[in-house]
N, C-alpha and C positions, 0 to 999 in steps of 0.2 A: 289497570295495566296500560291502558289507549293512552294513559293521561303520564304517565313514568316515561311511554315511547315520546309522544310531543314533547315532554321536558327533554327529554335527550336527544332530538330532534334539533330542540331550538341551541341546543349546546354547542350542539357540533358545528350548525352554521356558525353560531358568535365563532367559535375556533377558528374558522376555515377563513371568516373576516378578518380575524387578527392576526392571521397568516398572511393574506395576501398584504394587509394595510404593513408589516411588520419586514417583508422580504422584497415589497416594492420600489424597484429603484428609483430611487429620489433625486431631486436634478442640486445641482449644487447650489448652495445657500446665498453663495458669490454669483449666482449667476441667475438671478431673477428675470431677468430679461431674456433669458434663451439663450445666451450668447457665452462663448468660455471667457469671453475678456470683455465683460459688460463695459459701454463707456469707454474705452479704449476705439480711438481715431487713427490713421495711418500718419493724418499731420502733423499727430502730438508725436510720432515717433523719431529718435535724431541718430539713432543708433540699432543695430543690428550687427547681432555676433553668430555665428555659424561656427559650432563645433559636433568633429565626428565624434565615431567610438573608439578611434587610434588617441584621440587627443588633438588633432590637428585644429588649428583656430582660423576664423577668420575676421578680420573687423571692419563692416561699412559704415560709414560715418555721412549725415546729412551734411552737405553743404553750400554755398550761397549760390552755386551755379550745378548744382545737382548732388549726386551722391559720388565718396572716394572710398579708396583703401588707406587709411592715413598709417597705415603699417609698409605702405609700397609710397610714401612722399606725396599721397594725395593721388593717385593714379586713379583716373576718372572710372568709373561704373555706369554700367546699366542702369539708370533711372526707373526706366520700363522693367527692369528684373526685379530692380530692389522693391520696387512697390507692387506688381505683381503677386509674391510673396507674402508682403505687408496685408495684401487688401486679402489675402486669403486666411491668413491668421485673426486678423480682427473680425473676418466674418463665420470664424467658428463657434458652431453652437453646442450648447451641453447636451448634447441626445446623439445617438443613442447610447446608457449608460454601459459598459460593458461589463465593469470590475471597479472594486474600490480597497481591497487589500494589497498590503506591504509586497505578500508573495506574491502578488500577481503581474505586480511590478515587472520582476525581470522575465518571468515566462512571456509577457508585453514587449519585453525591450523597451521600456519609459520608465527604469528606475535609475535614482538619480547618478549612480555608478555604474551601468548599464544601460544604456541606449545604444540609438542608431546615429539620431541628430538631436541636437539642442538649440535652439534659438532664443537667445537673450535678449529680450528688448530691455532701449532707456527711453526716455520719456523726455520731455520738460520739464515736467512741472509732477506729474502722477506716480514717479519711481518707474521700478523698473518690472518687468517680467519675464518669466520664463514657460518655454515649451519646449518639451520633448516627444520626440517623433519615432514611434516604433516599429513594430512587424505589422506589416500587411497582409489580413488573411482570405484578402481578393483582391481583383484587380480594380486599381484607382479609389482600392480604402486604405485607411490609414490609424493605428491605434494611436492617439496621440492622450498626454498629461498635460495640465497645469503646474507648473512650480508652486509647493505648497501647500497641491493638495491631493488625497488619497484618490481621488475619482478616475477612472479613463473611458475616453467615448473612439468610438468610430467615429473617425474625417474621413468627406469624401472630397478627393480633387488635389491634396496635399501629401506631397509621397516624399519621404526619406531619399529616396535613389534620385531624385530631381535635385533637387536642395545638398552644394556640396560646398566645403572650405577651399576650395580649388579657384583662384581669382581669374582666369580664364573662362569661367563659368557667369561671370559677371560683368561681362564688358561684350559688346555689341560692335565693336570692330576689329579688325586686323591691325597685328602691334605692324606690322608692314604692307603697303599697300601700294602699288606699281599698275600705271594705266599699259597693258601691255600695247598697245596698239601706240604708243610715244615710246614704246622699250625699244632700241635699235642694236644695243652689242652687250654682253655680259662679259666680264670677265673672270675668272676662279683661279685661283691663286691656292694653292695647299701643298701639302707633302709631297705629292706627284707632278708638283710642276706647276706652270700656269697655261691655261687655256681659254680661249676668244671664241665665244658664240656670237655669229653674225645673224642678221635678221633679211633670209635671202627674196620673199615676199611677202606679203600681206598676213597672211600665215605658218613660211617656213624656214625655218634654221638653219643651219648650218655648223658646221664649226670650222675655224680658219684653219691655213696650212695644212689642206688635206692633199694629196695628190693626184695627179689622175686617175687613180686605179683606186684610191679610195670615196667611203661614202661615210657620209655621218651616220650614226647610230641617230634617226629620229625619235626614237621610242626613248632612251635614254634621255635627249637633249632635252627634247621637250615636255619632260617632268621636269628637267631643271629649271629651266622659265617656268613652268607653272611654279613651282617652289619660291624660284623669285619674285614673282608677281605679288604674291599672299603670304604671309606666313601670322598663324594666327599663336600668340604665347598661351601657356599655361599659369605661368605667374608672374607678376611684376616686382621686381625687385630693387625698385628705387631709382634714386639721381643719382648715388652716391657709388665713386668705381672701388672692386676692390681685388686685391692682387690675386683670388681664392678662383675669381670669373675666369682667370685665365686669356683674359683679351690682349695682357702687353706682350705676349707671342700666340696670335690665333692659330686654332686650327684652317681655320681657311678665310678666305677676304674674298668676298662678294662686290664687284663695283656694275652697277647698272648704268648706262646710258641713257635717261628720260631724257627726249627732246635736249636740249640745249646745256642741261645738269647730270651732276654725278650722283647717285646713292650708294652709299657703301653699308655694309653686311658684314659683321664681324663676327664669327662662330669661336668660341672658347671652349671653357674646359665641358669635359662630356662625364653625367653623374650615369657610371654601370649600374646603380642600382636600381634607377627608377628610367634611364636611357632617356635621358634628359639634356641638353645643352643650354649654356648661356651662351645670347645674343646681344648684340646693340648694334641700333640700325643708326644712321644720323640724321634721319630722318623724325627721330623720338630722343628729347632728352632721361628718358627710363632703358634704363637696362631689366634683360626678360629671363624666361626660360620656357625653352619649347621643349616640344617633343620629339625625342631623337630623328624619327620618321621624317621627319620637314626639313633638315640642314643635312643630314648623312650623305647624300649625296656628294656638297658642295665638301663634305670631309674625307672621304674616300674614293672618289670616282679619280680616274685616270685617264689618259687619251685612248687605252683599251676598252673603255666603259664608253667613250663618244665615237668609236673608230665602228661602222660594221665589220667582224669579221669575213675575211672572204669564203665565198663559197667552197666546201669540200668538193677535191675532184673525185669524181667517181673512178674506184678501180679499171684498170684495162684487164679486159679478160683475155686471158692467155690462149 
């Protein structure tokens, strides 16, 4: 009887071994080194594609004085973005393993027709790769795929909501950029007329042709200067003019006085859907698109918008 229990004893261990050896997650066979993308360098990389889950694309392209958008005419990029990114992709490792089924794909958001974000790398010489970026089920983790292959791990440090197609997101300066302290007169030109902001000291505005009894609205004005000073795009839309921009009758004409020079600001058509404008400064051979919030101003404001109203008289009591 002692002897029947130790043989079923020893049974059930072997089982419970070949359970554990049978359901233990296994690191990918491509990835011996630890790493999701063994052997994969940032320098070998010459390309980088960024697409959402709407569809939207984006393409950065290495090149001989840093990184562009060659979909925007080569419109220079964040070097520091693109490879930031770069160095966090190549230094992901295959652990911890989460899931390795089809279904689990899109309850992940990293199946191939369902995702968050996709990142296409090209190579040199090695081809190309793909990853995909899905739900985060904490803060600063990330379910991420390999192209290829069934596995998905937690990343940590790599977030979908960082990482967008939006080329605004990838450039490191202002499509416009104005030393305000050389700013000395603006002018605005739109449907309402045209008006002259004088620069009355060091720090304050004005607006011409006021009369004695009036006062500038400063609150107004001086969003407008800050507006003019900075104005940063959301995308770049090339060298190339085209009649869709709406610039060969803007909506309004921005002219800056820096020191000794003119800059002009040219506001076009305005997209309702997304409350969007195109711009072109001449300051920048690339034509943009901002965001409504940054030119509105220089589109609807009137000299009721730059005028304080005057103060309400208080009733006479009877």
């Amino acid at each position: 009887m002692k002897r029947n229990i130790l043989i079923l004893s020893v049974i059930l261990v072997i089982q419970v071994v070949l359970s554990v050896v049978v359901f233990l997650p296994r690191q990918n066979a491509d990835s011996e080194s630890g790493l999701l993308f063994p052997g994969l360098s940032v320098d070998e990389i010459v390309q980088l594609t960024v697409t959402n889950s709407e569809g939207k694309s984006l393409r950065l392209r290495r090149s001989d004085g840093g990184w562009v958008m060659p979909d925007a005419d080569d419109y220079p990029a964040s070097t520091e973005a693109v490879e930031l990114v770069l160095d966090q992709v190549v230094a992901l490792e295959a652990v911890p393993l989460v899931a390795r089924t089809a279904s689990s794909h899109t309850r992940l958001q990293v199946a191939g027709d369902d995702f968050l974000v996709r990142l296409d790398l090209e190579t040199r010489e090695s081809g190309e790769y793909s990853l995909y970026l899905g739900s985060s089920p904490s803060y600063g983790m990330t379910h991420v795929r390999r192209g290829g292959d069934s596995a998905v791990y937690l990343a940590d440090g790599l977030s979908s909501q960082d990482i967008s197609p939006t080329g605004g997101t990838w450039v490191d300066s202002p499509y416009l950029s104005v030393d305000e302290a050389e700013l000395s007169r603006i002018t605005l030109e739109n449907a309402n007329g045209t008006f002259v902001l004088m620069r009355t000291s060091s720090s304050g505005w004005t607006l011409a042709g006021l009369s004695e009894a009036e006062e500038a609205n400063t609150g107004n004005v001086n969003v407008m200067v800050m507006r003019a000073t900075s104005l940063t795009l959301l995308e770049p839309l090339g060298k190339d003019a085209d009649e869709a921009y709406g610039l060969d009758d803007p909506a309004a004409v921005v002219t800056l006085r820096v020191g000794d020079e003119e800059v002009t600001l040219l506001v076009g058509a305005h997209d309702t859907e997304d409350s969007t404008y195109v711009v072109k400064a001449s300051t920048s051979d690339y034509y943009a698109r901002v965001a409504g919030y940054n030119v509105q101003a220089f589109v609807e404001n009137g000299r009721e918008d730059l005028v304080q109203p005057p103060p309400e008289e208080e009733p006479t009591e009877p």
